[in-house]
C-alpha angles and dihedrals in degrees: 000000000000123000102222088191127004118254132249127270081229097058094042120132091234117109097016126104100255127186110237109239121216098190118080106260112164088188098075083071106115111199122187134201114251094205098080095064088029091059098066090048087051095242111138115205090233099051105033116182091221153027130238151125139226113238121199131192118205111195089173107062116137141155139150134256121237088269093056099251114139122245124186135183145158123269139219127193136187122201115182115234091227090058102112093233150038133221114238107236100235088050090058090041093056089045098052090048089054087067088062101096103019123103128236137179099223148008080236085056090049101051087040089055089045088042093059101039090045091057095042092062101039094043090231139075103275109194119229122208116188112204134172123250089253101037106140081224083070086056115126119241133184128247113264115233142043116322118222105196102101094056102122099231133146129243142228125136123065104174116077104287107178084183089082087069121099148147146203133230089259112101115209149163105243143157114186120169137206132220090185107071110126130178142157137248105252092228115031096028088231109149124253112213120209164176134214138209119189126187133189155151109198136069112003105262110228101239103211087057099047089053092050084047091050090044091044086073090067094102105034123113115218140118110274092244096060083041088073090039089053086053100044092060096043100057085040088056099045109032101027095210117193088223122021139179118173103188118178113189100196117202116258124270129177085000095299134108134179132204113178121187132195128185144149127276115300093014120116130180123256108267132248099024126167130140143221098257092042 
């Protein structure tokens, strides 16, 4: 299948009733552009100011080999940050469940077949990882750093204030992490749970700060992918850090989650990392 143009926000799958398909069927893949959330944040699709990827863990993957027998397995998908497009949950989810009852010769013949849909609709490789329900790369860590959460501030703001942010004259190495990061879906309103990871070297972040400016998305509305992006300019703005990776790690739905990571040039994120509520 090949996506001559991305499809709108407004005709997306999520948040309408769907029938689960159990034939595969790559066309119910929805991508959609990432320039239109990118453009009030000031990020242009063809100078981005990070690196990063989006990647996706699938616990419901399942097919059927040529004699009929089921085989199921975890996914995990990689979406580069720079593909010009994502790929709307629901829509993923739909598309995973249409291999359910379809027959294929090999597991090779499954992640090549995942591999070429998934890059057709996000206009970019995508790479596919197959795994067993009981693989030890499936294991569950915990984030580095110091964790913030238990800073006693007081809150007000639950809409994205960059104004919270701000740094010493100290400059330091750091990674300090976040249980409390909470968003919602764009379209249903549902809530995105959430943790952070952000790493630095530059101008020491005043933590209490950085908590209040985590908390203030509770209340935003955006895809968890331009979450990250939201967070990632405004810390470079403010902060001006010489290195930064902003990693979220969201809790599972519908047998998805999505951890997407930005970060300057040269930085990569700590590996494996999944967490207890993924």
């Amino acid at each position: 299948m090949t996506h001559d143009r991305p499809e709108t926000l407004a005709e997306a799958p999520l948040g309408r009733e769907s029938a689960y398909p159990e034939h595969y069927d790559p066309a119910l893949l929805y991508p959609i552009p990432r320039a239109a959330n990118r453009a009030p944040l000031g990020i242009a699709n063809d100078a981005l100011p990070f690196v990063g990827e989006d990647e996706w863990h699938a616990f419901e993957v399942s097919w059927l080999t040529p004699r009929g027998k089921p085989v199921v397995a975890v996914a995990r998908f990689r979406l580069p940050a720079d593909s010009p497009n994502l790929i709307e949950s629901k829509s993923w989810k739909l598309y995973l469940n249409s291999y359910n009852q379809t027959r294929f010769a090999s597991r090779a013949e499954v992640s090549a077949t995942l591999e070429q849909d998934l890059a057709a609709a996000a206009g970019a490789p995508v790479s596919v990882e197959l795994f067993g329900v009981d693989n030890q790369a499936l294991a569950t860590q915990r984030l580095p750093g110091d964790c913030i959460d238990d800073l006693d501030v007081e809150i007000e703001a639950y809409t994205p204030d960059p104004a919270l942010l701000s740094v010493g004259e100290e400059v330091v190495e750091e990674t300090l992490h976040s249980h409390l990061l909470k968003s919602n879906c764009p379209v249903t309103g549902q809530p995105d749970w959430g943790s952070v990871l952000i790493r630095y070297r530059g101008p020491r972040l005043d933590r209490e700060g950085l908590l209040k400016y985590l908390v203030s998305y509770r209340q935003h509305q955006d895809f968890h992918e331009h979450c990250v992006e939201h967070i990632f300019t405004d810390l470079m703005a403010r902060a001006r850090p010489e290195r930064l990776l902003v990693l979220a790690r969201y809790v599972r739905r519908g047998g998805l989650d999505i951890s997407p990571w930005r970060a300057t040039p040269g930085e990569r994120p700590p590996e494996p990392l999944r967490l207890a509520r993924q």
